[in-house]
N, C-alpha and C positions, 0 to 999 in steps of 0.2 A: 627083097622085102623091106630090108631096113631102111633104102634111102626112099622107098614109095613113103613108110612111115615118116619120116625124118620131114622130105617134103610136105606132107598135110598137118606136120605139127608146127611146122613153119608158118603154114597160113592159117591156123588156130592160133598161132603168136598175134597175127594181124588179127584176127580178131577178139583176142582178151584186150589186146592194146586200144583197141577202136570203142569196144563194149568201156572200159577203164573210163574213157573219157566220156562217154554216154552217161554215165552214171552220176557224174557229178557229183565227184565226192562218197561217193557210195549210198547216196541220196533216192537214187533210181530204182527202184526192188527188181524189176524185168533184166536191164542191162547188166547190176549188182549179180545177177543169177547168171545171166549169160559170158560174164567175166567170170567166176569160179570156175563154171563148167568147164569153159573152153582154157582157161591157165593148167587147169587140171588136167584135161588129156591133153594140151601140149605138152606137157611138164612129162606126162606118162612116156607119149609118143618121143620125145626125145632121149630118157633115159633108155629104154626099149631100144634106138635106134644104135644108144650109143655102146649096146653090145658087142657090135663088131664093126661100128664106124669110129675111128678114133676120136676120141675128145675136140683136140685143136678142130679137126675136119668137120665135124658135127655141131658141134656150138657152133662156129660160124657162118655153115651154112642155115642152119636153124635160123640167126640171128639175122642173117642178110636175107631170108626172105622174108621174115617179119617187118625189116626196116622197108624192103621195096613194098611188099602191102600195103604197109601201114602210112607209108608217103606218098604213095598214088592214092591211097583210099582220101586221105587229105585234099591230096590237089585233087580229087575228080567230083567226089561229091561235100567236101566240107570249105572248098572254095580258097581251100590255102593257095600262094603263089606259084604257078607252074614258069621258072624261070631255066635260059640255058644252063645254067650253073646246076640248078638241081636239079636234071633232068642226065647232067654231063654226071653230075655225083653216085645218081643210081644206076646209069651205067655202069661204072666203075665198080658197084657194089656187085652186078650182073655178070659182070668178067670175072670178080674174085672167088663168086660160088661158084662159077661156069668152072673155073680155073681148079680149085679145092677137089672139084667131081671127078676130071680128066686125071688131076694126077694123084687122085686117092688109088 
């Protein structure tokens, strides 16, 4: 149960991080509201997770799914540059959680 958690706090990281920049500044009232929420039960869901997933193993994987979210969610719909280089980089990010899960 903790790593089902652990993962959808992951991708609630992608979306405070996405909501964050929606907001502009905090300017946004809707996105403003949907970054709290969602920082908020990521932050929950990670503590929660990290009961019985160690520290090291759980931040990071928290964190590297937030970063691959939050970098595709960029390159797919915000039009940032989909290059090999950063495509070769979020794999690498993809092997390291892959990695962190096997030898947890």
């Amino acid at each position: 149960m903790a790593w089902l958690v652990l993962v959808v706090s992951g991708v609630l990281e992608t979306v405070w991080a996405t909501a964050l920049n929606a907001s502009k500044g905090f300017s946004k009232l809707p996105a403003t509201v949907l970054f709290l929420v969602s920082l908020t039960l990521s932050m929950g869901g990670l503590a929660y997770a990290m009961r019985s997933i160690p520290i090291g193993t759980g931040y990071a994987v928290w964190v590297g799914i937030g970063a691959i979210g939050t970098a595709a969610y960029g390159m797919f719909a915000l039009g940032d540059p989909v290059t090999v280089g950063r495509i070769t980089c979020l794999v690498l990010i993809v092997a390291g959680v892959v990695g962190l899960k096997i030898l947890h």
